[in-house]
The first five atom37 places (N, CA, C, CB, O) and aatype in JSON, in Angstrom:
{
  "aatype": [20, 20, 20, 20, 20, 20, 20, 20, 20, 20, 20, 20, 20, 20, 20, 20, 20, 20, 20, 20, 20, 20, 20, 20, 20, 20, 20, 20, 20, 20, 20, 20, 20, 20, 20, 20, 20, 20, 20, 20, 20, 20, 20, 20, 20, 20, 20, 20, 20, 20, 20, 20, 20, 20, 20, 20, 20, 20, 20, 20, 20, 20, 20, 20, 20, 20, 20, 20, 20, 20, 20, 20, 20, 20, 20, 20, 20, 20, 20, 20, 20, 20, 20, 20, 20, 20, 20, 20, 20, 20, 20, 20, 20, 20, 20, 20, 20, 20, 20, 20, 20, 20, 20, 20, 20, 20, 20, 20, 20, 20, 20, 20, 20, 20, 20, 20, 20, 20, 20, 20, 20, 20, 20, 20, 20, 20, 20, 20, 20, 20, 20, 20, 20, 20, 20, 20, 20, 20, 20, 20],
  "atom_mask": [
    [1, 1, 1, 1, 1],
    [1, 1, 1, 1, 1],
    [1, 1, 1, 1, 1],
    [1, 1, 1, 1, 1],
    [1, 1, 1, 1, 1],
    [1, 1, 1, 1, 1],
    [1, 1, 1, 1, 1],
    [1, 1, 1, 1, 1],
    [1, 1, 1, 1, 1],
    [1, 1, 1, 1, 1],
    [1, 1, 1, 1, 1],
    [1, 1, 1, 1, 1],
    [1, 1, 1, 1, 1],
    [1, 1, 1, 1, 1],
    [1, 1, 1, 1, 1],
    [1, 1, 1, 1, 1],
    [1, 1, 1, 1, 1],
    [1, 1, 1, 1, 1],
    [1, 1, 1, 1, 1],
    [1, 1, 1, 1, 1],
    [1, 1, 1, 1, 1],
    [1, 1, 1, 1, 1],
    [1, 1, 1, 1, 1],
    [1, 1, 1, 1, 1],
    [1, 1, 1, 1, 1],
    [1, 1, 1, 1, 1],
    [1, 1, 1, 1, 1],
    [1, 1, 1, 1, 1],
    [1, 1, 1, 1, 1],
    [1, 1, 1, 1, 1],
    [1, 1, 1, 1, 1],
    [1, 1, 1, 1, 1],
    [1, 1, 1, 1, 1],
    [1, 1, 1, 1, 1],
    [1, 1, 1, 1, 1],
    [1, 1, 1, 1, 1],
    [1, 1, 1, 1, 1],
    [1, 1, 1, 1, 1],
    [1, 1, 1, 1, 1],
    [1, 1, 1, 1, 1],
    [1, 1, 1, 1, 1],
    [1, 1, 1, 1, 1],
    [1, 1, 1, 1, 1],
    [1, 1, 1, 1, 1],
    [1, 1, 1, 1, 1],
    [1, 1, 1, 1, 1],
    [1, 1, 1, 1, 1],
    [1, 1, 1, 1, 1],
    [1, 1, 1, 1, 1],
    [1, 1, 1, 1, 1],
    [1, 1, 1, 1, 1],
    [1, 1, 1, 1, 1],
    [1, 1, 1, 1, 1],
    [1, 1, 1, 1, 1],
    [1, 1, 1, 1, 1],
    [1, 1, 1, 1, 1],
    [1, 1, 1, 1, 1],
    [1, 1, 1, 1, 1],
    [1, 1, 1, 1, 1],
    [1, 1, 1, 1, 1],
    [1, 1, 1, 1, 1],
    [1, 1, 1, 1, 1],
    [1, 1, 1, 1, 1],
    [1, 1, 1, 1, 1],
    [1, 1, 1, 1, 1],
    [1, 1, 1, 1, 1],
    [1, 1, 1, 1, 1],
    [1, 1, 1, 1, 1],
    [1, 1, 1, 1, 1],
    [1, 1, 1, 1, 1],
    [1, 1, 1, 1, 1],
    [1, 1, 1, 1, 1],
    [1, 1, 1, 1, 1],
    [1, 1, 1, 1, 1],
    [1, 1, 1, 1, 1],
    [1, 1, 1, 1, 1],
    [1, 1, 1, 1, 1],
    [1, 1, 1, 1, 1],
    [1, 1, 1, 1, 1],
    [1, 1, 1, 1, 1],
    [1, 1, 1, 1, 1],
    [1, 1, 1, 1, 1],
    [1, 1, 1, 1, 1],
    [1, 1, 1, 1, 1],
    [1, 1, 1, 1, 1],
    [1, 1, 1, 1, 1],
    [1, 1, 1, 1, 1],
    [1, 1, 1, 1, 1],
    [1, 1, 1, 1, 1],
    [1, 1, 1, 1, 1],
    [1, 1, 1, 1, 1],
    [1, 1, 1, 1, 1],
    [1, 1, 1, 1, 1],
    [1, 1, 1, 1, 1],
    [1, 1, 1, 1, 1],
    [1, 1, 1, 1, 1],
    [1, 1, 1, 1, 1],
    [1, 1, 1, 1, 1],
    [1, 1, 1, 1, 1],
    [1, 1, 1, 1, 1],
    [1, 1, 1, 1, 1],
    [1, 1, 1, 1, 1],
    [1, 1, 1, 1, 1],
    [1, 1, 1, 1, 1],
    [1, 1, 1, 1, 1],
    [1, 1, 1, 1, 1],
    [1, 1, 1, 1, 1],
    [1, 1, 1, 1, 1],
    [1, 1, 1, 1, 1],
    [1, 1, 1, 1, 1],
    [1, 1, 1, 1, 1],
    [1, 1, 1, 1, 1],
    [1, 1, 1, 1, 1],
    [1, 1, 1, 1, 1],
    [1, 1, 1, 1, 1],
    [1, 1, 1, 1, 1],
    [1, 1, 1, 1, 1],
    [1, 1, 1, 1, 1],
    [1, 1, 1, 1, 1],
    [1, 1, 1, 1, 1],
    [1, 1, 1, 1, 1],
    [1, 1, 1, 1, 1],
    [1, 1, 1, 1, 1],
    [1, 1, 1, 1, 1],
    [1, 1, 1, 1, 1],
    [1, 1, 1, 1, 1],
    [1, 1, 1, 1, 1],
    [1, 1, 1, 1, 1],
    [1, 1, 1, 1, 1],
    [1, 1, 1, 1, 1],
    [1, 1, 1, 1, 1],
    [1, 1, 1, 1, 1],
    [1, 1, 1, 1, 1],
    [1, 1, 1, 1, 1],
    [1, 1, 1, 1, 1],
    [1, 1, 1, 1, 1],
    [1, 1, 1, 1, 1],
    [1, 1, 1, 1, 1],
    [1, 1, 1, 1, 1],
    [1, 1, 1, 1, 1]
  ],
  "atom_positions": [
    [[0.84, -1.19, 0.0], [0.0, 0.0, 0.0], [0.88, 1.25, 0.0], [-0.95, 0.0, 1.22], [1.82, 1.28, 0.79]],
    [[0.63, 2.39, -0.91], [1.19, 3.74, -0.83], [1.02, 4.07, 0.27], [0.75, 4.69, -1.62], [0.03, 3.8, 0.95]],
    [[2.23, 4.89, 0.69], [1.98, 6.07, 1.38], [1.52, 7.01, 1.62], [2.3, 6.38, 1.46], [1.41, 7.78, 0.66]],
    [[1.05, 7.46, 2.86], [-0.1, 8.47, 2.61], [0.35, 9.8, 3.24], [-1.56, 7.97, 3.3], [1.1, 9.61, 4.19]],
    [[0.14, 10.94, 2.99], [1.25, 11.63, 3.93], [-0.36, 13.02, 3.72], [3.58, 12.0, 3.03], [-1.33, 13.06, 2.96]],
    [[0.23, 14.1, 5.06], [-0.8, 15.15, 5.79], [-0.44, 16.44, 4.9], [-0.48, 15.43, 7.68], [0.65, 16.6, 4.35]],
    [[-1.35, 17.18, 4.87], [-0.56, 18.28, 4.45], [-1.11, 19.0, 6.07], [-1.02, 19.14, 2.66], [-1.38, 18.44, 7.13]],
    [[-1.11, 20.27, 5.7], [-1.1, 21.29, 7.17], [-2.34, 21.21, 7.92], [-0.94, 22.97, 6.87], [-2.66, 21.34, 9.1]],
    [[-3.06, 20.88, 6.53], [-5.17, 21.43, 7.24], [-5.25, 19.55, 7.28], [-7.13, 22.73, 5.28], [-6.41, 19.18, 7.15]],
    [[-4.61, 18.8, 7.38], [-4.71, 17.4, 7.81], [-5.45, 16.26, 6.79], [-5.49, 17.47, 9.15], [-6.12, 15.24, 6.98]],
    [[-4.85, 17.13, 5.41], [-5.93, 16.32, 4.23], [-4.73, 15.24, 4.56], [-6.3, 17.05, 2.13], [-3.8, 15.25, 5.37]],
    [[-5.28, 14.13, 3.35], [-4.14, 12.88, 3.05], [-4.31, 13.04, 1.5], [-4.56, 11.03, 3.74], [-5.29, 13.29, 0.8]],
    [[-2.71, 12.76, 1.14], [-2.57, 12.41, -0.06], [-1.17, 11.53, -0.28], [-2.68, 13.66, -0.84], [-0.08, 11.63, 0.28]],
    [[-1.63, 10.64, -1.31], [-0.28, 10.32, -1.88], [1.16, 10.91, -2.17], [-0.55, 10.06, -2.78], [1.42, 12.11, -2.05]],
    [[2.06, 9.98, -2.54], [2.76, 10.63, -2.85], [3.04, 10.68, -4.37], [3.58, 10.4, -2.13], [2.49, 9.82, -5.06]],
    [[3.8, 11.58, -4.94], [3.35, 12.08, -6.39], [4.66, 11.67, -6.91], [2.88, 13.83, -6.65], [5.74, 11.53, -6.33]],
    [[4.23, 11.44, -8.53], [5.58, 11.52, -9.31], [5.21, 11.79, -10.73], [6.49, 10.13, -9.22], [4.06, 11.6, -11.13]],
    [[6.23, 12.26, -11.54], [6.42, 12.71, -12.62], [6.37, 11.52, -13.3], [7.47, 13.5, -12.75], [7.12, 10.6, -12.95]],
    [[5.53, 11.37, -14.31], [5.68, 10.27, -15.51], [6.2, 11.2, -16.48], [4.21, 9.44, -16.09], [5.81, 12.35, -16.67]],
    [[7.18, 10.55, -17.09], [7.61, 11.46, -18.61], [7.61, 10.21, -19.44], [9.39, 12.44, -18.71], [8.21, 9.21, -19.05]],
    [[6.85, 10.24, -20.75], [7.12, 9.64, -21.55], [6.94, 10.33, -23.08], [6.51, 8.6, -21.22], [6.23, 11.25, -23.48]],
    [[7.95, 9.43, -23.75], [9.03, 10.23, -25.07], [8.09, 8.41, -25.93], [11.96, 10.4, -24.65], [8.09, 7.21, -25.63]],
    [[7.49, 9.2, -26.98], [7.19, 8.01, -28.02], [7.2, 8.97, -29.43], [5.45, 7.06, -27.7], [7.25, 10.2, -29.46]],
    [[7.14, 8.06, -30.55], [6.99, 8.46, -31.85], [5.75, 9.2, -31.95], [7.04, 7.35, -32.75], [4.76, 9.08, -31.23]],
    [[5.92, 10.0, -32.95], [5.07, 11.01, -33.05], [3.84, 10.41, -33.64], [5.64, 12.13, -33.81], [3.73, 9.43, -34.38]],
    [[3.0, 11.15, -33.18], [1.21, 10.8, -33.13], [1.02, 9.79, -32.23], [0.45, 10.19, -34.61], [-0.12, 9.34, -32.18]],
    [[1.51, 9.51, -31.79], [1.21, 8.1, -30.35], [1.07, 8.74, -29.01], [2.76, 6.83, -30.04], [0.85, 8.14, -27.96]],
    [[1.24, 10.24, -29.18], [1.08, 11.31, -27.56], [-0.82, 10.72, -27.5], [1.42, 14.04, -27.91], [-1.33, 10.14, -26.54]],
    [[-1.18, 10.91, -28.19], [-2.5, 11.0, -27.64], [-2.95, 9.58, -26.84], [-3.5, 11.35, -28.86], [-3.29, 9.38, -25.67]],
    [[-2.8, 8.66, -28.03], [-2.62, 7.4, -27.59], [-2.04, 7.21, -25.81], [-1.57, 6.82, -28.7], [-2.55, 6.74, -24.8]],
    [[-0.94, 7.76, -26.06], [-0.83, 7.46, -24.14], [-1.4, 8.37, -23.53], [0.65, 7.48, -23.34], [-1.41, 8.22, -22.31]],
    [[-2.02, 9.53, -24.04], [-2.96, 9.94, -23.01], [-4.34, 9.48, -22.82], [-3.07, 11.15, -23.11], [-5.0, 9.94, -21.88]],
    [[-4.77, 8.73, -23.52], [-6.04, 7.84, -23.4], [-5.83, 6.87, -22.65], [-6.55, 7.3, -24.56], [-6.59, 6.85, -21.68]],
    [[-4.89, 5.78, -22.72], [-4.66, 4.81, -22.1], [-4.33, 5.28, -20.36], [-3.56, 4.11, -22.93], [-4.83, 4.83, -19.32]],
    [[-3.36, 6.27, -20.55], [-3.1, 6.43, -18.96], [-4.63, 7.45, -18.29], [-1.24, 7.5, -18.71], [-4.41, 7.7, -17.11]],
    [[-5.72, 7.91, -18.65], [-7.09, 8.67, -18.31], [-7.68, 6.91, -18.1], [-7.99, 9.99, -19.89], [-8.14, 6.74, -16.97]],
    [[-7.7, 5.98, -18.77], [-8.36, 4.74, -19.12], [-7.58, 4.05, -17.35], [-7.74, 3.9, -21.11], [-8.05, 3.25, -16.55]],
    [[-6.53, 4.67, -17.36], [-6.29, 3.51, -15.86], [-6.48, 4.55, -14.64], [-4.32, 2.62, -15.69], [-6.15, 4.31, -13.48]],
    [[-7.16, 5.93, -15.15], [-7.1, 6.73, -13.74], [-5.89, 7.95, -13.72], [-6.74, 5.53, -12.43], [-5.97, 8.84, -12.88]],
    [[-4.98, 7.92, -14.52], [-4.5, 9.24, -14.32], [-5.03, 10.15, -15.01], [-3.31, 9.36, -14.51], [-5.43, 9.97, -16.16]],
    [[-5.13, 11.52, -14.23], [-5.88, 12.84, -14.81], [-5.29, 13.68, -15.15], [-6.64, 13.48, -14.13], [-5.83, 14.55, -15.84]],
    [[-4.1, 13.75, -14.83], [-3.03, 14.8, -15.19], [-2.24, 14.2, -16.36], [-2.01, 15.17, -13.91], [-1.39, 13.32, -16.24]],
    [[-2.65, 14.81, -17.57], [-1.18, 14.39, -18.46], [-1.19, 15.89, -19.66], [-1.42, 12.33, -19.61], [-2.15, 16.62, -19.89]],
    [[-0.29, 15.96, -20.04], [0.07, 17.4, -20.94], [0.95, 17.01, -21.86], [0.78, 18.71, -20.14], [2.1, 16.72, -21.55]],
    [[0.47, 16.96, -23.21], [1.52, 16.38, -24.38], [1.68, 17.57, -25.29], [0.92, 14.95, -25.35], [1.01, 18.61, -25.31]],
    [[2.81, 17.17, -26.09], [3.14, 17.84, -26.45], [4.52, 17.69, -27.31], [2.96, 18.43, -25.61], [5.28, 16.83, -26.88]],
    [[5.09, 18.61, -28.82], [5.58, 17.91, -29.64], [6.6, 18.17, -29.03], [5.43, 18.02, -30.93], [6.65, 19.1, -28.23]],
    [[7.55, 17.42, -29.31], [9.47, 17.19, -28.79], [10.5, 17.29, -29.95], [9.88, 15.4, -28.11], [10.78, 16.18, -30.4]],
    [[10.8, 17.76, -30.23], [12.32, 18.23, -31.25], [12.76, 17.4, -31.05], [13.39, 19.37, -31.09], [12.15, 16.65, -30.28]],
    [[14.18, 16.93, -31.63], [15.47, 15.88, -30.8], [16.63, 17.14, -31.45], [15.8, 13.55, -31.65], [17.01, 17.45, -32.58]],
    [[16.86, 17.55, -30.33], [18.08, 18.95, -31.02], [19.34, 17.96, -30.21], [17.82, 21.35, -30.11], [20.21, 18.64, -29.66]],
    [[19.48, 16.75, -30.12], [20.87, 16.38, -29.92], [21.75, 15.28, -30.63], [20.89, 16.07, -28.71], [21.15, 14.55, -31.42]],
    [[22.66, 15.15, -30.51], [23.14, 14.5, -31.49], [22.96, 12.59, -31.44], [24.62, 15.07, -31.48], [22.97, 11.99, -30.36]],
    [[22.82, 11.97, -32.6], [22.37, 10.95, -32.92], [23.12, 9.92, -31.84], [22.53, 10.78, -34.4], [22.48, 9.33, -30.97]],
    [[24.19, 9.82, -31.96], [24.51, 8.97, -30.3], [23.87, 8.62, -29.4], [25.15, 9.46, -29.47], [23.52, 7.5, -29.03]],
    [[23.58, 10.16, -28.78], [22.57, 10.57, -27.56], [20.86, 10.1, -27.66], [22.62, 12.32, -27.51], [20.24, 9.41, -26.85]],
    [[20.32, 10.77, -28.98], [18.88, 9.63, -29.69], [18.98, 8.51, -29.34], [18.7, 9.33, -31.28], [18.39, 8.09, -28.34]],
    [[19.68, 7.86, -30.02], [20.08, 6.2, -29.69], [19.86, 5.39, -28.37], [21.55, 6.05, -29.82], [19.28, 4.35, -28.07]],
    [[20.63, 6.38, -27.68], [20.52, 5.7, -25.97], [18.97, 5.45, -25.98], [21.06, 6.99, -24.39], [18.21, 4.49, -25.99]],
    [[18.89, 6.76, -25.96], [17.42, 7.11, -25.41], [15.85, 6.26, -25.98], [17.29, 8.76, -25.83], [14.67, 6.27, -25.64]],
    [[16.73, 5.54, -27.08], [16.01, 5.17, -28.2], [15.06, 5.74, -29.08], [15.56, 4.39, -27.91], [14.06, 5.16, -29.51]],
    [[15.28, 6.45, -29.25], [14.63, 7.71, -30.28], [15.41, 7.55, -31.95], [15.16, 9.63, -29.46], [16.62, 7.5, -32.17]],
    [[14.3, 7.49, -32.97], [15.28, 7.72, -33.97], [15.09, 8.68, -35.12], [15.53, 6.57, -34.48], [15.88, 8.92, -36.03]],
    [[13.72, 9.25, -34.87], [13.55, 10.36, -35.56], [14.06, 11.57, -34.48], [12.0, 10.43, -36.08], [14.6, 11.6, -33.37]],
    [[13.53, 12.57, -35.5], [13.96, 13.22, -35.47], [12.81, 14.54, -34.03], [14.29, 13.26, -37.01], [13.03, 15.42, -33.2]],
    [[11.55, 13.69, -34.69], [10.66, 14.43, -33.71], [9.64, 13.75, -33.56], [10.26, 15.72, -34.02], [8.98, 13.31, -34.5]],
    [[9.31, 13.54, -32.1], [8.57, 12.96, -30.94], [7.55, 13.32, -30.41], [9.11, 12.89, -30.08], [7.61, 14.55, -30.51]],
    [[6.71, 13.09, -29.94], [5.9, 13.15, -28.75], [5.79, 13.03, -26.98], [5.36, 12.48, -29.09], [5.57, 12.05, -26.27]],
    [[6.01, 14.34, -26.65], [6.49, 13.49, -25.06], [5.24, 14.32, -24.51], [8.48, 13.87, -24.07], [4.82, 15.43, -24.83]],
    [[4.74, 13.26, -23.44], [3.48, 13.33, -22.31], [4.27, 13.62, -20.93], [2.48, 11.67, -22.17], [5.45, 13.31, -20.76]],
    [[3.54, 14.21, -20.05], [3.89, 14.74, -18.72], [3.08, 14.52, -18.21], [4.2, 15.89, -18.44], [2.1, 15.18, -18.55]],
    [[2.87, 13.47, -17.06], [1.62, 13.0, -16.36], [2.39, 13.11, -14.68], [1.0, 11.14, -17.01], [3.49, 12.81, -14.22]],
    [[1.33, 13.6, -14.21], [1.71, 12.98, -12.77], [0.53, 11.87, -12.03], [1.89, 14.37, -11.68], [-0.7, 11.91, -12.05]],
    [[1.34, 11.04, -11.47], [0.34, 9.67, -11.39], [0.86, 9.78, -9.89], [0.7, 7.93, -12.5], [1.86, 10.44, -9.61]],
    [[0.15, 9.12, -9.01], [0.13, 8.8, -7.48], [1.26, 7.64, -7.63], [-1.56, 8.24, -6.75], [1.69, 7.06, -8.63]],
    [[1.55, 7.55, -6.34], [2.89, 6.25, -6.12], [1.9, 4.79, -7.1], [3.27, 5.65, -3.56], [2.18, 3.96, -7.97]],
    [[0.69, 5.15, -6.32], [-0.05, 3.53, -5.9], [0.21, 2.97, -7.63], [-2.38, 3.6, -5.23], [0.45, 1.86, -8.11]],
    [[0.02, 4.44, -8.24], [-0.27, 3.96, -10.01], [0.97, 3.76, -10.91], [-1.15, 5.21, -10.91], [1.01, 3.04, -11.91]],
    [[1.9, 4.46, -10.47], [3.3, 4.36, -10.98], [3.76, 3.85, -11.82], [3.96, 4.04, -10.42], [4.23, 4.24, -12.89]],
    [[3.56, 2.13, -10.99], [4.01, 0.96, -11.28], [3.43, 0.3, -12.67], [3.74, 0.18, -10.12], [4.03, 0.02, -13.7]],
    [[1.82, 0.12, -12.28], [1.2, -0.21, -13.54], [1.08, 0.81, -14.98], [-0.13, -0.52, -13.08], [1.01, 0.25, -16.07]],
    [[1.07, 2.52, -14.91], [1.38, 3.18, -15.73], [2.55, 2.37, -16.81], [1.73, 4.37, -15.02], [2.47, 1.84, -17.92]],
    [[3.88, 2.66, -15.6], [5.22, 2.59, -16.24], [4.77, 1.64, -17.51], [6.53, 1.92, -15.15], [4.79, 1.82, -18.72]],
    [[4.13, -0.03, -16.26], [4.11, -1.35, -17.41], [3.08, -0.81, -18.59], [3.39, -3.07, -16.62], [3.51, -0.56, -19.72]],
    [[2.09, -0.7, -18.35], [1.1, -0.28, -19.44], [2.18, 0.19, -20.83], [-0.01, 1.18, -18.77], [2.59, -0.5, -21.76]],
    [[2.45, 1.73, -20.51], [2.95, 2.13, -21.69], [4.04, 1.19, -22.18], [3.4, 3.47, -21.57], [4.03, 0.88, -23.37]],
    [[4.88, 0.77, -21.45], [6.07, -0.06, -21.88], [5.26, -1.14, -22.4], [7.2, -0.5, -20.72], [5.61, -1.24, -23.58]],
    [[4.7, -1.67, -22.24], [3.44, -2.87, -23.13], [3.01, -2.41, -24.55], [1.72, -2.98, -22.23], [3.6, -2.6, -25.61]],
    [[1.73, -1.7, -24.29], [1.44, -1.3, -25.15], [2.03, -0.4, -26.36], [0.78, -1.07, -24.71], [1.59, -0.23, -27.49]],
    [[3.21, 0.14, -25.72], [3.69, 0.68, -27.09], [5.09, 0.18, -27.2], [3.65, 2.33, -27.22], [5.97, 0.94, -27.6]],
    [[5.28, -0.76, -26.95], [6.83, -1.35, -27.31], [8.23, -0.76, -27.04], [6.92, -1.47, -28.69], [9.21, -0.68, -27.78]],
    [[8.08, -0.43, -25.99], [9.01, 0.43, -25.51], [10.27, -0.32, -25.28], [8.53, 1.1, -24.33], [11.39, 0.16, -25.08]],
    [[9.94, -1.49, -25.34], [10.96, -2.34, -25.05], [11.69, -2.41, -26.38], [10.48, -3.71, -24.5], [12.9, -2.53, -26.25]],
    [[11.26, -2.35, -27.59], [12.15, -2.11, -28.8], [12.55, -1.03, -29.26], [11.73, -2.52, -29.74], [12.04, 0.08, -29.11]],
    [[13.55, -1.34, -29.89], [14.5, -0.37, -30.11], [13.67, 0.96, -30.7], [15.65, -0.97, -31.11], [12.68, 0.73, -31.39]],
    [[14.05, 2.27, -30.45], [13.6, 3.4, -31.42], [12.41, 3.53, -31.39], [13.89, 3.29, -32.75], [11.92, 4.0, -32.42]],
    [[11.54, 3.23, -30.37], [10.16, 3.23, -30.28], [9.82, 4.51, -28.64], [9.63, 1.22, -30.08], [8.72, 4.78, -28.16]],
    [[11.1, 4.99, -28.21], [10.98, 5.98, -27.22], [11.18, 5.31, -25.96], [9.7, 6.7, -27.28], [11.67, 4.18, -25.91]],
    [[10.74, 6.09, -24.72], [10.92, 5.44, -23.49], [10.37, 6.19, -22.4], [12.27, 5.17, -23.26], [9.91, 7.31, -22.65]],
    [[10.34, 5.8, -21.42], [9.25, 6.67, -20.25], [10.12, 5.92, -19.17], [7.1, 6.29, -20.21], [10.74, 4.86, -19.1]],
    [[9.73, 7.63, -17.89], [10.71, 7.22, -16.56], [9.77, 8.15, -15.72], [12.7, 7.69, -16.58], [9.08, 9.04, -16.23]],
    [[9.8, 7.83, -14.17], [9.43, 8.33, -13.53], [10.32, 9.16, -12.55], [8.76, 7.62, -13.24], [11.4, 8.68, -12.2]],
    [[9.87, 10.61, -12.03], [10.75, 11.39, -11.2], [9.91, 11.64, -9.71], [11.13, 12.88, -12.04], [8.74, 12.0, -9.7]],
    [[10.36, 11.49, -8.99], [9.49, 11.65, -7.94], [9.19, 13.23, -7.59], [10.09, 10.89, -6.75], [10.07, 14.09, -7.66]],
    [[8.08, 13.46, -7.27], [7.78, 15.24, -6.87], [8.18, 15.22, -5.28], [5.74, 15.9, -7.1], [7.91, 14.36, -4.44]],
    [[8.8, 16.24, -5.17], [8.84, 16.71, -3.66], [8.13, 17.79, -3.24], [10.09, 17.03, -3.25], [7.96, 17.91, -2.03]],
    [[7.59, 18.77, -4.15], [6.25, 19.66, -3.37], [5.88, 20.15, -4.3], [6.39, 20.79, -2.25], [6.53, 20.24, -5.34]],
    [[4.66, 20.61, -4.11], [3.34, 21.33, -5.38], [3.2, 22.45, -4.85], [1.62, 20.62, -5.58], [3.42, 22.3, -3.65]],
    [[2.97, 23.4, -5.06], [3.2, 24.78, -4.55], [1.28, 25.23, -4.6], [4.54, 25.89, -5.83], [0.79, 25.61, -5.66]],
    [[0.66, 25.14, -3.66], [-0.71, 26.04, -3.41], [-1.37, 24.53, -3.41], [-1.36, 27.47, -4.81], [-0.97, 23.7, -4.23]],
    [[-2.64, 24.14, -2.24], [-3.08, 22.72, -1.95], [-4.6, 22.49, -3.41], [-3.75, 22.65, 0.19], [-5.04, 21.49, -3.97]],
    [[-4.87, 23.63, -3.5], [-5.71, 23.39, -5.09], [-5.28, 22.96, -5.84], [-6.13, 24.25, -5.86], [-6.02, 22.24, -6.5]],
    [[-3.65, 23.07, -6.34], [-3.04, 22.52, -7.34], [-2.62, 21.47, -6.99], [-2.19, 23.14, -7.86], [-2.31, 20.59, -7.8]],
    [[-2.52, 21.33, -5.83], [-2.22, 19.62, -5.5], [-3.3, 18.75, -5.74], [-1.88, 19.29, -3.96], [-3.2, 17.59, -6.15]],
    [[-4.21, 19.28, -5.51], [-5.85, 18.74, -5.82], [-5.91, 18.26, -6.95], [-7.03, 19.76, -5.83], [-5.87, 17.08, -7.3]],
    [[-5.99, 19.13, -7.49], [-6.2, 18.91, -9.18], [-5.2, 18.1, -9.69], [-6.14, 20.27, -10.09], [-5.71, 17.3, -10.46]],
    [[-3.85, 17.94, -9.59], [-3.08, 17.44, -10.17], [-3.35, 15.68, -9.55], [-1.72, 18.29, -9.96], [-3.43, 14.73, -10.33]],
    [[-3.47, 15.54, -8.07], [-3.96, 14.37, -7.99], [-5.08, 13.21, -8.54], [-4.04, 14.54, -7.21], [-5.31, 12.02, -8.72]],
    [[-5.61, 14.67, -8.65], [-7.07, 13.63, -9.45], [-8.09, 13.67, -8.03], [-6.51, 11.33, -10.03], [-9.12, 13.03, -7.82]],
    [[-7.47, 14.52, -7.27], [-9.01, 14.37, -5.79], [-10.15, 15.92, -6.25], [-7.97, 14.83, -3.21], [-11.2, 16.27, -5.7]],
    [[-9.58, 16.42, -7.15], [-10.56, 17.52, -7.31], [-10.59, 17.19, -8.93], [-10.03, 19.24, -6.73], [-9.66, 17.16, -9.74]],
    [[-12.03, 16.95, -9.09], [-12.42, 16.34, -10.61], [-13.45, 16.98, -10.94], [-12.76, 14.8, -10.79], [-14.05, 16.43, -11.87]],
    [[-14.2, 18.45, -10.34], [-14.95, 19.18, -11.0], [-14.53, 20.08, -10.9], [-16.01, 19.23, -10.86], [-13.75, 20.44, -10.01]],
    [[-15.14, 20.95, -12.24], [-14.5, 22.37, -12.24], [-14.95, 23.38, -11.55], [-14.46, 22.89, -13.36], [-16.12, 23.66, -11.3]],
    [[-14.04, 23.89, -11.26], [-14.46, 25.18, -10.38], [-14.15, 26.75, -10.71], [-13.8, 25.0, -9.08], [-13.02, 27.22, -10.8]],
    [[-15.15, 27.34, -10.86], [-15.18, 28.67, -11.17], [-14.34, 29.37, -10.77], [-16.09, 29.2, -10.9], [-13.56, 28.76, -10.04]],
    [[-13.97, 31.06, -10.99], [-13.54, 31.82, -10.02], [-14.68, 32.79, -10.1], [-12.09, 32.36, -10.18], [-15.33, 33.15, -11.08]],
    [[-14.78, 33.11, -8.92], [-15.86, 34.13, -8.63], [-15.46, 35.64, -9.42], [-15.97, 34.32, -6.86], [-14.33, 36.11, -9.59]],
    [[-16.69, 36.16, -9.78], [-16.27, 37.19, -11.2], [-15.56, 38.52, -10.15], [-18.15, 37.9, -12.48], [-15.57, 38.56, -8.92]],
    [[-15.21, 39.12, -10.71], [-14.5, 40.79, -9.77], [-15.68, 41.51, -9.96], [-12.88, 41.92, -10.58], [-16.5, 41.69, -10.86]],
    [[-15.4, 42.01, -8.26], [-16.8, 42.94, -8.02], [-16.43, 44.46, -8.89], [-17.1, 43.31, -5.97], [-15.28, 44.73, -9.22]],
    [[-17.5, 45.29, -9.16], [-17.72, 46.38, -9.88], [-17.48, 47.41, -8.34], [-19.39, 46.34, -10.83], [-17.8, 47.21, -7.17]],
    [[-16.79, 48.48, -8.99], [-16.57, 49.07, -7.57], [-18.0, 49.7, -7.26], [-15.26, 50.29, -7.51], [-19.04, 49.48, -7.88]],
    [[-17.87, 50.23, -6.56], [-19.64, 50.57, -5.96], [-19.8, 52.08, -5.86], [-20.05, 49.92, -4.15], [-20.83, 52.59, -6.3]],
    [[-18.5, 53.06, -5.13], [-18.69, 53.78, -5.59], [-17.5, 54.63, -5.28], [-19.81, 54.0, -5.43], [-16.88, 54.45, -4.23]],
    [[-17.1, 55.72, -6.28], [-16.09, 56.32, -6.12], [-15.65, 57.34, -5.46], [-15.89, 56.46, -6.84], [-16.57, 58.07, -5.11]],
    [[-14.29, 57.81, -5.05], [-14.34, 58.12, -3.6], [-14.46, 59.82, -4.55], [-12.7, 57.5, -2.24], [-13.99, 60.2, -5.62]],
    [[-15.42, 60.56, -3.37], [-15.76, 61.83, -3.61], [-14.36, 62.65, -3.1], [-17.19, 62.2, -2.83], [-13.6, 62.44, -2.16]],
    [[-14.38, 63.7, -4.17], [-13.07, 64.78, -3.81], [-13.78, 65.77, -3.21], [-12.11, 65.47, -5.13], [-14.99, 65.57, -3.32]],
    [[-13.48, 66.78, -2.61], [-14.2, 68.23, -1.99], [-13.03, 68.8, -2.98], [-14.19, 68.73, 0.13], [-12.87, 70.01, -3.11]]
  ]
}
């Protein structure tokens, strides 16, 4: 079982981590369906250049030239099965087909955005409109 940890006003939450995953281009969406399909709510894709030199591609297993990389943050509990999922389903295990890693978060800055990014706040919420001033201050 994850860990569960307090913030100040005594909510509980998991603990968080960075999914990054790097696949061939047009397959961003694809892992953002699949990882919404197992429960993560946070993901942000988006296109990736490769501005380094072909060596460095290689490792990484990349072999074009331009990619797709997703930014999800998933709870500890989900991590695990994320990681496998994408490495499954998109062959990550072969060569030049991209790769995905997880970074662990150490703090979210304001507890709404922790909300939201967890997936514990799943409706939207307004901001209340700016009041009209009422009335202006009289000069003598």
């Amino acid at each position: 079982m994850a860990e569960k940890l307090k913030d100040r006003y005594g909510n509980e939450f998991e603990r968080l981590k960075l999914m990054i995953t790097i696949v061939t281009r047009e397959q961003g969406n694809r892992v953002v369906k699949e990882l919404r399909d197992l429960g993560v709510t946070f993901n942000m894709e988006s296109i990736a250049y490769a501005a380094v030199g072909s060596d460095l591609a290689e490792i990484f297993g990349l072999t074009g030239s331009d990619c797709d990389i997703v930014f999800s943050v998933v709870t500890d509990s989900k991590a695990k099965a994320a990681m496998s999922m994408v490495e499954y389903k998109f062959s990550l295990d072969d060569p030049g087909t991209g790769l995905a890693f997880c970074v662990p978060l150490t703090g979210v800055g304001g507890p709404l955005s922790l909300k939201y990014i967890s997936g514990l706040d799943t409706k939207k919420t307004e901001r209340p409109a700016a009041k009209e001033p009422t009335e202006e201050r009289g000069e003598e």
